[in-house]
RONUDREN-9347 format. One line per 8 residues: their letters; for each residue x, y, z of C-alpha. Coordinates in Angstrom, 2 decimals. Each point is the difference from the previous one (the first is absolute). Layout:
! RONUDREN-9347
A = X:Y:Z | ...
END
This chain:
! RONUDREN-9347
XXXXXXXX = 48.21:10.62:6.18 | -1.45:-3.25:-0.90 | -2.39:0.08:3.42 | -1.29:3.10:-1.54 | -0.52:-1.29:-3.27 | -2.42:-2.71:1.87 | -1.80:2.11:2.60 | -0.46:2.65:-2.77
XXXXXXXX = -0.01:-1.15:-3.60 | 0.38:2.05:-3.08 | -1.07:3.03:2.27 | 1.75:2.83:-1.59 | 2.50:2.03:1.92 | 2.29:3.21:-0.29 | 0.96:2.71:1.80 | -2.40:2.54:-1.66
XXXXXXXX = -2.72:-2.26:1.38 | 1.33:-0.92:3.12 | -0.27:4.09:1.12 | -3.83:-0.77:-0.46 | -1.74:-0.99:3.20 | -2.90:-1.50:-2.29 | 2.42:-2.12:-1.42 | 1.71:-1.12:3.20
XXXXXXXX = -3.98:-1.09:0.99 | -0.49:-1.71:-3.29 | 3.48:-1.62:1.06 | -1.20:-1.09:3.38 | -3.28:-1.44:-0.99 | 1.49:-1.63:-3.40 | 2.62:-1.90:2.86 | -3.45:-1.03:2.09
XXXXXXXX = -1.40:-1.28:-2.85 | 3.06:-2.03:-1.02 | 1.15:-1.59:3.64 | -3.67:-1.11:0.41 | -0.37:-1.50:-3.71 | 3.57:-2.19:1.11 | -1.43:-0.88:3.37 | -3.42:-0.87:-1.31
XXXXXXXX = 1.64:-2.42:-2.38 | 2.32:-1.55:2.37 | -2.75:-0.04:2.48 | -2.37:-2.05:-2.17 | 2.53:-2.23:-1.44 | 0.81:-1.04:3.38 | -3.64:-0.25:1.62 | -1.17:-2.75:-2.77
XXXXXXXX = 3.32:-1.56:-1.09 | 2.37:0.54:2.90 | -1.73:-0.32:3.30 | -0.82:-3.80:1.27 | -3.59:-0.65:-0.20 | 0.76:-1.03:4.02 | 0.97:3.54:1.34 | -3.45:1.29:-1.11
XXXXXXXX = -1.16:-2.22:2.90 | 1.93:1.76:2.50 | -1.16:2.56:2.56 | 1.91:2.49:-1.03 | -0.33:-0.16:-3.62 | -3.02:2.54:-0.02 | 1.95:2.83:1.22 | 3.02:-0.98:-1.75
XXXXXXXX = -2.20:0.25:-3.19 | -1.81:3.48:1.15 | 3.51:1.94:0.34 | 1.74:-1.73:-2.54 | -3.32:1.36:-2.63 | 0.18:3.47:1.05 | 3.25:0.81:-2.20 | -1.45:-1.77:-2.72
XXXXXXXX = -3.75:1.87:0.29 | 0.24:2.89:-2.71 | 0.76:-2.55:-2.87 | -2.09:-2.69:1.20 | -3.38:2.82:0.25 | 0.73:0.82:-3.30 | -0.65:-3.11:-1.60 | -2.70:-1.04:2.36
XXXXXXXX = -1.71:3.56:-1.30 | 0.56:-0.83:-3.63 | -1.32:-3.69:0.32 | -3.39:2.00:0.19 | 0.30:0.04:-3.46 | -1.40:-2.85:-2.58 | 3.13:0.23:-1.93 | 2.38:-1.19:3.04
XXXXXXXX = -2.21:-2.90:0.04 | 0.32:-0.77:-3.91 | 4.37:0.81:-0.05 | -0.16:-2.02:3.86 | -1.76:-3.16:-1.95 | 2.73:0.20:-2.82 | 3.06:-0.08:2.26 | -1.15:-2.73:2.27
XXXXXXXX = 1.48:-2.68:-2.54 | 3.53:1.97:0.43 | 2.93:-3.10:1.81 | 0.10:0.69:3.71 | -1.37:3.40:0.71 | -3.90:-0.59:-2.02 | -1.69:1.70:2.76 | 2.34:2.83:1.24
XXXXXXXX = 1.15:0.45:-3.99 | -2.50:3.10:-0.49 | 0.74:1.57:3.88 | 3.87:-0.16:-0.88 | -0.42:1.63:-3.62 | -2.49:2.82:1.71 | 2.80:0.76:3.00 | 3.07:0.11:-2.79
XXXXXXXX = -1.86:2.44:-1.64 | -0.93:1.59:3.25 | 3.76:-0.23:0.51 | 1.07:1.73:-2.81 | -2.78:2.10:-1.34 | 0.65:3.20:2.35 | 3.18:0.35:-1.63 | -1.22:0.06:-3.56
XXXXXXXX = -2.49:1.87:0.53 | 1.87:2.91:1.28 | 2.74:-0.11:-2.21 | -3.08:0.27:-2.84 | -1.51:2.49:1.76 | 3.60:1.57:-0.25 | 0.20:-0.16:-3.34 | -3.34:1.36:-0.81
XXXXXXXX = 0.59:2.92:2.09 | 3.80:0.93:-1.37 | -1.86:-0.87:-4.06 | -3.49:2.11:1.08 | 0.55:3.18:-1.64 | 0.14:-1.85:-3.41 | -3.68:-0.21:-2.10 | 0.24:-3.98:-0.48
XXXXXXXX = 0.60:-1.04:3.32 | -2.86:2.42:1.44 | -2.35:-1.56:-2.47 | 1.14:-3.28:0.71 | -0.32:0.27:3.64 | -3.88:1.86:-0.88 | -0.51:-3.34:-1.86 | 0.87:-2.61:2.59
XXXXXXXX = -1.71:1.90:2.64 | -3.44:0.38:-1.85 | 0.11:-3.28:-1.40 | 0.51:-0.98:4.07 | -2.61:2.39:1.27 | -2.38:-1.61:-2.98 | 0.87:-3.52:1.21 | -0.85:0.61:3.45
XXXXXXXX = -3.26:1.52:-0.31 | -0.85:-2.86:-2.66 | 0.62:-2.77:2.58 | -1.44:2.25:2.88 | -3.28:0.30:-1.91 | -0.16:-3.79:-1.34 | 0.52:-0.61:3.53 | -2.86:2.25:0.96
XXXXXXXX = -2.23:-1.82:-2.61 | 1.21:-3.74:1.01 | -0.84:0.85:3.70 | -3.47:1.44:-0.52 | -1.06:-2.71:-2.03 | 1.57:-2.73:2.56 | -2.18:1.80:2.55 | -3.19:0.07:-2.04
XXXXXXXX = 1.02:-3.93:-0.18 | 0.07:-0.63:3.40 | -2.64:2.15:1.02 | -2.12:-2.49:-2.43 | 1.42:-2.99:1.53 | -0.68:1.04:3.72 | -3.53:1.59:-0.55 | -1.29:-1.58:-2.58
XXXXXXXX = 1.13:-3.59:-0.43 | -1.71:-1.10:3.49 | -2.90:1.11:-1.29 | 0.04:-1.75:-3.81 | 1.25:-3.43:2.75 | -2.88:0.67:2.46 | -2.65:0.60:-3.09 | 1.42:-3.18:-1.60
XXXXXXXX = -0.60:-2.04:3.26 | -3.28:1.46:0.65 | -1.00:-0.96:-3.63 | 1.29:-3.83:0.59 | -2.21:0.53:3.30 | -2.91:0.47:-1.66 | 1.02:-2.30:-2.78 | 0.37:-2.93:2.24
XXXXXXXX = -3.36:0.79:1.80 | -1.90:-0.40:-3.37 | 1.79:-3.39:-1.26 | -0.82:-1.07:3.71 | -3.97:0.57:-0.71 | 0.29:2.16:3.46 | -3.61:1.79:0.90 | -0.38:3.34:-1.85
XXXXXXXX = 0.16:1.82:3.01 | 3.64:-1.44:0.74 | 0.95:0.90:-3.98 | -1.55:3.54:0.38 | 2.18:0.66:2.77 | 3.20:-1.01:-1.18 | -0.82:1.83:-3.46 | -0.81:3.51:2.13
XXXXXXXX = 3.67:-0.82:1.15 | 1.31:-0.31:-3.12 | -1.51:2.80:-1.56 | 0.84:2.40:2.99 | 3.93:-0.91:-0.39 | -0.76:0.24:-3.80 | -1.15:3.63:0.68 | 3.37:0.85:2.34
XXXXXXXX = 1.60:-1.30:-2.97 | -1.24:2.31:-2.28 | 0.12:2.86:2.15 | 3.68:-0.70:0.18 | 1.48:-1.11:-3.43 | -2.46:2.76:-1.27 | 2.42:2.67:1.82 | 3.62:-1.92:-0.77
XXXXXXXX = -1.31:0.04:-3.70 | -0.05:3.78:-0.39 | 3.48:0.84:1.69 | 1.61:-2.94:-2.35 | -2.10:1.51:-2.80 | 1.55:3.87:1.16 | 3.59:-2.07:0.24 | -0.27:-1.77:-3.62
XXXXXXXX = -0.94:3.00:-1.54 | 2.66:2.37:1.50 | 2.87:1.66:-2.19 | 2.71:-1.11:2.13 | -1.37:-3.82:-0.35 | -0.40:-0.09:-3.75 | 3.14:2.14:-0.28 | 2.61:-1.54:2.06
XXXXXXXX = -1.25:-4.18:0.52 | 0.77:-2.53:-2.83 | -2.33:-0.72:-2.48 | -0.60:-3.59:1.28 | -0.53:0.85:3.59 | -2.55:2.54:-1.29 | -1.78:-3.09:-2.17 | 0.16:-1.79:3.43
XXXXXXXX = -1.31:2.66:1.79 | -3.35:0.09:-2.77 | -0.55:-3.71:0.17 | 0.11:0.26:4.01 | -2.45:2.75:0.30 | -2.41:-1.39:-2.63 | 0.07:-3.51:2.38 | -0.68:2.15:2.91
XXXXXXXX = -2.51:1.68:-1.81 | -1.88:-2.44:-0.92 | -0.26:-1.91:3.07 | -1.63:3.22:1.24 | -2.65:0.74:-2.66 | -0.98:-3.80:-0.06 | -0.75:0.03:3.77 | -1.55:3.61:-0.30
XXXXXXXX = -2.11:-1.02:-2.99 | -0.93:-3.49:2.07 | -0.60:1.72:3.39 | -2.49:2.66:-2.76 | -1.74:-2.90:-1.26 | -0.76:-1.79:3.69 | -1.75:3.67:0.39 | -1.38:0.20:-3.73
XXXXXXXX = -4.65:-1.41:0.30 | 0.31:0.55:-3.96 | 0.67:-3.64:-1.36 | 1.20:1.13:-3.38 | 2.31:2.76:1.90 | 1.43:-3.12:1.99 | 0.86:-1.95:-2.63 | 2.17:2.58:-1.58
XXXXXXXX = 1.32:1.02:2.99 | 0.67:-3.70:0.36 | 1.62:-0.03:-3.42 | 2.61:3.04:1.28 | 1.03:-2.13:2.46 | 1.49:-2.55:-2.36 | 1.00:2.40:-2.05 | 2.28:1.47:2.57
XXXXXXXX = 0.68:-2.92:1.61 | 1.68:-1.05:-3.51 | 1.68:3.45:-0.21 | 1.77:-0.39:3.36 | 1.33:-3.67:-1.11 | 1.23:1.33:-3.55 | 1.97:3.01:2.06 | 1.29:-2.59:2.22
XXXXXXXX = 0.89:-2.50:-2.72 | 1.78:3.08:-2.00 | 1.38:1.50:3.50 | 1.94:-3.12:0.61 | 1.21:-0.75:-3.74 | 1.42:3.32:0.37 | 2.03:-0.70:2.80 | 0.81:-3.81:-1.79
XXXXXXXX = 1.53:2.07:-2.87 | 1.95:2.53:1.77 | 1.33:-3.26:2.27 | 3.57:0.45:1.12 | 0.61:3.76:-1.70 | 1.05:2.89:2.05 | -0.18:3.49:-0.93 | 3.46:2.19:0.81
XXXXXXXX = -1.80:2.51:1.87 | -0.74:-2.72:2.88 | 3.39:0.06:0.58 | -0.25:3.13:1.72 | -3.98:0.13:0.88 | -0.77:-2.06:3.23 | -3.93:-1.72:-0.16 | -1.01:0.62:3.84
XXXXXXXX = -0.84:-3.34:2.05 | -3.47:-0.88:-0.40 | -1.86:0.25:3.56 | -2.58:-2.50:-0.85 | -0.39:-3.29:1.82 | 0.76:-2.71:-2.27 | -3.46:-1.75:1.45 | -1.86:3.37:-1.82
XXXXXXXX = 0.77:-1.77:-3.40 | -1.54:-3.87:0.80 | -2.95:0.67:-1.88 | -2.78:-2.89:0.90 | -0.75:-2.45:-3.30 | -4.02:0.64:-1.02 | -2.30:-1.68:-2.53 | 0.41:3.86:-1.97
XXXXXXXX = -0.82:2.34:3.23 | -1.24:2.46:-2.87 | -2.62:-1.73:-1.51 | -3.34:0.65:1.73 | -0.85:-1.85:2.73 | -3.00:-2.13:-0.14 | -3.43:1.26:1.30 | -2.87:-2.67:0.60
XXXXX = -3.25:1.73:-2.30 | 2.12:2.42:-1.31 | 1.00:1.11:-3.84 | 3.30:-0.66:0.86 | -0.36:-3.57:0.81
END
């Protein structure tokens, strides 16, 4: 009797029920359940507290380790599957401080309840089924199961949003980024060249270099602008995403903005014969040059503000892994790459 009560806990048992095959399943895969919860426990406690750090050097330890995990697999999976979620991280952090077992606190708590949760369930499932016919119980059931349903879809669709806008991030850090680094460098080219009195010919060509990665530039951010523009602006974003990520998102896009329209309106005014038309061209240039610093100034006091908060929905919402090389984001220092470039004889100089 008392075996039973540890290989199948609380699991609720008569002899109406036992005449039910269902229930004889239930019973079979409720005692599964239970007998790989107790190994799993007894299996970790002895892998990191038990077993000499020595035998782990020995040939055989490997295969020892192999069959000795299969028992213990079901439980284990689970909590591997659920540490997919942010929130394992968060409760896994909280526990570490616990006396002995920190780091295996969490994994224990998630195969107890693995241990014992099959039983409850049922016998709740039990109990809704005998109490079904009655008004309060169908409505409370109704309740629990929309307000589930409503859940799911919420963090489905955040999810949705969160991974659309990583991917509109990286697909500005991979395509776009080289090209602000390679215009930057090609404007410190062309830069050095004129402090360096080099021959106008020599200048000429390294400003035809910088104006032709300017133009890739353009062609580029010009695109990525309109789909985060379509992204900013879409129902689900300004529905579902806090209010501050949204202000973050605003000040980001007007710095990205203006980084384009300075270098369009500067690669306009290289073109422009018309000296007044230059100079205001010119004058755009600063202007936007000035607009793209205040975003990023207001951008990153944003994200200065909102410094060690976490919304709750995180806790179930994963951010993807950004596939961006962290060399994609060493932007090259310039004396102000946005400011026109000087031209010997021209308005601009």
């Amino acid at each position: 009797m008392k075996i039973k009560k540890i290989f199948l806990p609380y699991f609720p048992d008569s002899t109406k029920l036992e005449k039910q095959k269902w229930h004889k399943f239930i019973k079979i895969a409720v005692f599964i359940t239970s007998a790989t919860s107790l190994y799993a426990i007894f299996w970790l406690i002895a892998l990191f507290y038990l077993i000499p750090p020595s035998w782990m050097d020995s040939p055989i330890y490997q295969q020892v380790y192999h069959i000795s995990y299969f028992p213990a697999y079901l439980p284990i999976n689970l909590t591997s599957i659920l540490s997919h979620f942010p929130i394992y991280g968060t409760i896994f952090r909280s526990l570490l401080p616990v006396p002995v077992i920190g780091p295996l606190a969490l994994i224990l708590i998630l195969i107890s309840i693995f241990y014992i949760a099959p039983s409850l369930l049922y016998r709740g499932f039990l109990a809704i089924k005998q109490r079904f016919h009655l008004k309060k119980v169908k409505f409370l059931v109704g309740l629990v199961t929309l307000g589930l349903v409503i859940f799911g879809l919420y963090v489905w669709k955040y999810q949705q949003v969160v991974n659309e806008g990583s991917y509109l991030a990286d697909e500005h850090c991979i395509k776009v980024n080289p090209l602000i680094i390679d215009r930057k460098n090609k404007y410190t080219d062309q830069f050095n060249l004129l402090m360096a009195s080099a021959s106008e010919e020599q200048y000429m060509s390294s400003l035809d270099q910088y104006r032709q990665s300017a133009a890739e530039y353009i062609k580029e951010e010009k695109i990525w602008l309109a789909k985060q523009r379509r992204y900013l602006d879409s129902k689900a974003f300004n529905l579902l995403i806090t209010s501050y990520i949204k202000e973050a998102s605003e000040y980001q896009y007007q710095m990205y903005e203006g980084q384009y329209l300075s270098s369009l309106y500067l690669s306009q005014a290289f073109d422009e014969k018309d000296k007044v038309k230059q100079l205001e061209l010119s004058n755009k240039v600063l202007e936007e040059t000035n607009r793209s610093n205040d975003g990023q100034d207001k951008y990153n006091a944003v994200w200065e503000r909102e410094k060690g908060k976490k919304d709750w929905i995180f806790n179930f919402v994963k951010i993807p892994d950004s596939k961006c090389p962290a060399e994609n984001n060493n932007f090259p220092d310039v004396p102000n790459p946005f400011l026109p470039p000087v031209i010997p004889n021209s308005p601009l100089s």
